[in-house]
C-alpha positions in Angstrom: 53.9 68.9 113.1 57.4 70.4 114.1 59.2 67.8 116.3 62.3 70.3 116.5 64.9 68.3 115.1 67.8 70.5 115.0 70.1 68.8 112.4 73.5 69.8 112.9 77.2 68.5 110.2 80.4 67.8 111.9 83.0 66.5 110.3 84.6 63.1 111.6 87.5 60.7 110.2 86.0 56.7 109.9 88.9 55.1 108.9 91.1 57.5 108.0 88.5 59.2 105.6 86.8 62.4 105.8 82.8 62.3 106.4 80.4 64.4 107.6 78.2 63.5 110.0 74.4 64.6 110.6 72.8 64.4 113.5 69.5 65.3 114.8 67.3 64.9 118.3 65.5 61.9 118.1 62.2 62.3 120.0 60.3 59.2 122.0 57.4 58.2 119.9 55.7 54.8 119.5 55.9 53.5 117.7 59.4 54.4 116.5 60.1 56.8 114.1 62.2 57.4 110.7 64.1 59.6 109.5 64.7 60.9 105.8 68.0 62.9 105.2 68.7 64.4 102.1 72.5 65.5 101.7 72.7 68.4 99.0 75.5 71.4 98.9 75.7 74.5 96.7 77.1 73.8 93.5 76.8 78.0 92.5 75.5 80.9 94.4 71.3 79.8 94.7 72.0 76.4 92.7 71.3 73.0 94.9 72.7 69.8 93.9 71.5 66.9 96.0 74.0 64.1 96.4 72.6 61.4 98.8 69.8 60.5 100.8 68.9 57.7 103.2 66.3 56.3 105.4 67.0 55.5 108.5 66.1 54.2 111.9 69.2 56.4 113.4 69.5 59.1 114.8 72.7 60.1 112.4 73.2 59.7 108.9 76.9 60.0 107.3 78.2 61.0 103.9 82.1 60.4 102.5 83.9 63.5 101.2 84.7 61.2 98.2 85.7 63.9 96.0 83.1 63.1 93.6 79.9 63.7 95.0 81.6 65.8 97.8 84.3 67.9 97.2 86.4 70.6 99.4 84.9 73.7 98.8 81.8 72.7 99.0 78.9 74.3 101.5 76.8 71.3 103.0 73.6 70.9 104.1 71.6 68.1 105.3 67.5 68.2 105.5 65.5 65.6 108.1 62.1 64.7 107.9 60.5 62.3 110.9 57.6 59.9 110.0 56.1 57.0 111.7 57.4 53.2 110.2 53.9 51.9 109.5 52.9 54.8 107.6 55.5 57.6 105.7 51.7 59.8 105.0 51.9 61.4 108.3 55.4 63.2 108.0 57.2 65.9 110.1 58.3 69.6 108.5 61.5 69.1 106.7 64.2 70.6 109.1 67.0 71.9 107.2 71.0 72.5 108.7 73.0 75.3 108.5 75.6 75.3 105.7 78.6 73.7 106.6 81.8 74.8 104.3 84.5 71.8 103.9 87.4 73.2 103.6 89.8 76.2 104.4 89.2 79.2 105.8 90.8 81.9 106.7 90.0 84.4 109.3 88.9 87.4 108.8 88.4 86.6 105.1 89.3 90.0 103.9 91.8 92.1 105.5 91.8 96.3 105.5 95.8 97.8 106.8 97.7 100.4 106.3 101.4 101.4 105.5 102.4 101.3 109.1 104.5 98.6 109.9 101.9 96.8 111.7 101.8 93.0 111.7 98.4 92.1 111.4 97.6 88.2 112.4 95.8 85.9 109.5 94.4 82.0 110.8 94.4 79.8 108.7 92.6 76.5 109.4 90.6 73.4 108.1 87.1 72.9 108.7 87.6 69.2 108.3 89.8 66.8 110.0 93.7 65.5 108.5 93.5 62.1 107.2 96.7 60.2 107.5 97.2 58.7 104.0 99.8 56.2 104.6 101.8 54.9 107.6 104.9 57.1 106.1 103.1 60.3 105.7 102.6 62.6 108.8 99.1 63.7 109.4 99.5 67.5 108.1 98.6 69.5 105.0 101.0 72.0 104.4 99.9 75.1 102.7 102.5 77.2 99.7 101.3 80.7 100.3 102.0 83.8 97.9 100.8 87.2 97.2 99.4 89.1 94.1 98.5 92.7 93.6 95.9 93.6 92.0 95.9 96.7 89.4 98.1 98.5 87.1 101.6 99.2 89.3 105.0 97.8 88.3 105.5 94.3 88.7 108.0 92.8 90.9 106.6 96.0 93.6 104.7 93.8 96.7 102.3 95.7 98.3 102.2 93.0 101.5 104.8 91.0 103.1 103.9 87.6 105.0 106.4 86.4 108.1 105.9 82.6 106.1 105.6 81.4 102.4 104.4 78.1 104.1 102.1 76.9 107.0 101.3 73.2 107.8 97.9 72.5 109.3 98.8 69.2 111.9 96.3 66.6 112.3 94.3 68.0 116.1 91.2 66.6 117.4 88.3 68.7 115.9 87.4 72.0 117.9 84.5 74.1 117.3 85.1 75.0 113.6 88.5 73.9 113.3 90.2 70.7 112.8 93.5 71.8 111.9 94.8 75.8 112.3 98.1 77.8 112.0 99.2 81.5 112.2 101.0 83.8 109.5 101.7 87.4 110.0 100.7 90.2 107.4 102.4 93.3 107.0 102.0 96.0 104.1 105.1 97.7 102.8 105.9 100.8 103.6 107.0 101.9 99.9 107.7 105.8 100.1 105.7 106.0 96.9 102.1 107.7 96.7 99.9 105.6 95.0 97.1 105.4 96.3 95.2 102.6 98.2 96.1 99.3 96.5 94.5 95.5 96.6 96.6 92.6 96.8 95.3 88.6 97.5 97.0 86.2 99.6 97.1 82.7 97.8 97.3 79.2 99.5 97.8 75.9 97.4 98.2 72.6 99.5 101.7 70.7 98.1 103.4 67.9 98.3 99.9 65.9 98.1 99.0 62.2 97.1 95.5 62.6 98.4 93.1 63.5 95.5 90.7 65.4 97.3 93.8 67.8 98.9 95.5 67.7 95.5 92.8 69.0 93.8 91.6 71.7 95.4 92.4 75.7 95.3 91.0 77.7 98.7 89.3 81.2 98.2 91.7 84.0 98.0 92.1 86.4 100.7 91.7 90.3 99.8 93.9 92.7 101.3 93.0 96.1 100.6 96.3 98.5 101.6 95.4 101.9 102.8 97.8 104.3 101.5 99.7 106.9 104.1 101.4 109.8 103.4 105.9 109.5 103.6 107.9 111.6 106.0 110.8 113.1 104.6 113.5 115.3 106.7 116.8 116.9 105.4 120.0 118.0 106.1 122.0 120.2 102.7 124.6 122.6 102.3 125.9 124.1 105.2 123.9 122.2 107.0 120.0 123.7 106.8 117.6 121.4 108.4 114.2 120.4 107.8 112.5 118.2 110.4 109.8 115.3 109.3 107.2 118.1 110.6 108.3 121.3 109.0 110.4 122.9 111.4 113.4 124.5 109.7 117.0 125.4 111.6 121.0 125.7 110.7 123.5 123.3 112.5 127.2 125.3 111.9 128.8 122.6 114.6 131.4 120.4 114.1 131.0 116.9 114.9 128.9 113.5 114.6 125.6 113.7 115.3 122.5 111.7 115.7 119.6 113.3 112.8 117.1 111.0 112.9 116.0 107.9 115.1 112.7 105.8 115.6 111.9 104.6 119.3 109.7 101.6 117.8 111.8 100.4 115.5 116.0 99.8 114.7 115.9 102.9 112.3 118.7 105.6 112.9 120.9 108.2 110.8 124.3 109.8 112.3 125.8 112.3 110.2 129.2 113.8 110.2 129.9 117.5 110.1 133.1 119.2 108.9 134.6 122.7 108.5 133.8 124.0 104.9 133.8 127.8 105.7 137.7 128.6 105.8 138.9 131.1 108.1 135.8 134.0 107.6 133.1 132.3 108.9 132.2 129.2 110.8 130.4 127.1 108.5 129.8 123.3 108.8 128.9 121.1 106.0 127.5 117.2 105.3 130.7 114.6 105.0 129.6 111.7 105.6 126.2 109.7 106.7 125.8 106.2 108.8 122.3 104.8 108.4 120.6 101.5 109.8 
């Protein structure tokens, strides 16, 4: 029957290398029982590969991330079936795990913004703990990160902006899903231009690696999808007419400096000076001179 083992994988550094480790309930019963775990991960979308199995008295079987067998990038999962010692006939229901992914994340996965200056927060972490290859090495993976767009615009024109081309992940005791997790800021560019919503992807590559499994390995992309917003414009010509950002439309004959445009969120402001271009008929200002920042 169902003995509702639960299997559960964490991940968990034996001497200084990366297994995973599943464990299940281990129910009284005489006389004792044993337990079959079969270790198998997806090798493509509906494809299993199994990669170990054991017998064991335990209540825990373990499996190196050997990056052989086990890879980063790979989704885990671990099956148990219970039987009694003096006879494997009289088995248990096969209780699988959930997947487990080894590897890096990042959260959310995708990412949906607009051109509106707002920083939008991206985590980065690792689902499995920082080995410490060597007594020289510090116990971190840092993280090169660059961004593409995607689709037929001028190269050279980024659609999003990151506040770091670099992150390090620092070796901190496993938590949850995270063993290791940093922060970088997204922001799309505000480009004046309308084209249209546009789809960029956010690249990491570890660097700087010795460690074969880290070396190796390429973490899934993050989509950004940048929702396009319409540009302001305002204007000040000729003598000087004046069109605000919403329409409205007035003359300014002054002389003087004066303050035409400012933000209130951010440093954004244009002065501009007025002079007397009307001789002695009529008094007429026009443009001379502009101060933006």
């Amino acid at each position: 029957t169902s003995l509702s083992l639960q299997p559960a994988i964490t991940p968990e550094l034996v001497q200084g290398h990366i297994h995973l480790k599943c464990t299940y309930s281990h129910p009284p019963s005489k006389p004792p029982l044993q337990y079959l775990v079969l270790w198998s991960r997806l090798s493509s979308p509906g494809k299993r590969e199994q990669i170990h199995h054991e017998t064991t008295l335990e209540s825990f079987s373990y499996v190196e991330m050997d990056g052989t067998n086990l890879s980063l990038g790979d989704m885990v999962s671990c099956t148990v079936t219970a039987f009694a010692r003096d006879t494997s006939e009289q088995q248990s229901l096969p209780e699988e795990s959930k997947g487990f992914y080894a590897g890096i994340k990042f959260l959310p996965e995708s990412l949906q913004i607009a051109e509106d200056g707002k920083e939008h927060v991206l985590t980065v972490l690792s689902t499995v703990p920082i080995a410490c290859p060597g007594q020289d090495d510090s116990c971190k993976i840092t993280l090169q990160l660059s961004t593409e767009d995607l689709g037929s615009h001028l190269p050279g024109s980024p659609d999003i902006v990151l506040s770091a081309c670099q992150v390090d992940l620092l070796q901190v005791p496993c938590s949850g899903s995270s063993c290791a997790e940093a922060t970088v800021t997204v922001t799309a560019v505000t480009d004046f231009a309308q084209d249209g919503n546009r789809v960029s992807r956010i690249r990491a590559e570890p660097v700087g690696q010795r460690d074969l499994l880290w070396r190796d390995y390429t973490p899934k992309d993050v989509k950004v999808t940048v929702r396009d917003l319409p540009t302001g414009n305002c204007y000040s010509f000729t003598d000087p007419h004046i069109i605000t950002f919403d329409g409205w439309r007035y003359d300014n004959y002054k002389i003087g400096t004066f303050l035409l445009c400012q933000s209130m969120s951010r440093v954004f402001e244009v002065h501009v000076r007025q002079w007397d271009c009307g001789g002695h008929r009529s008094a007429t200002a026009c443009n001379c001179g502009v101060a933006a920042r």
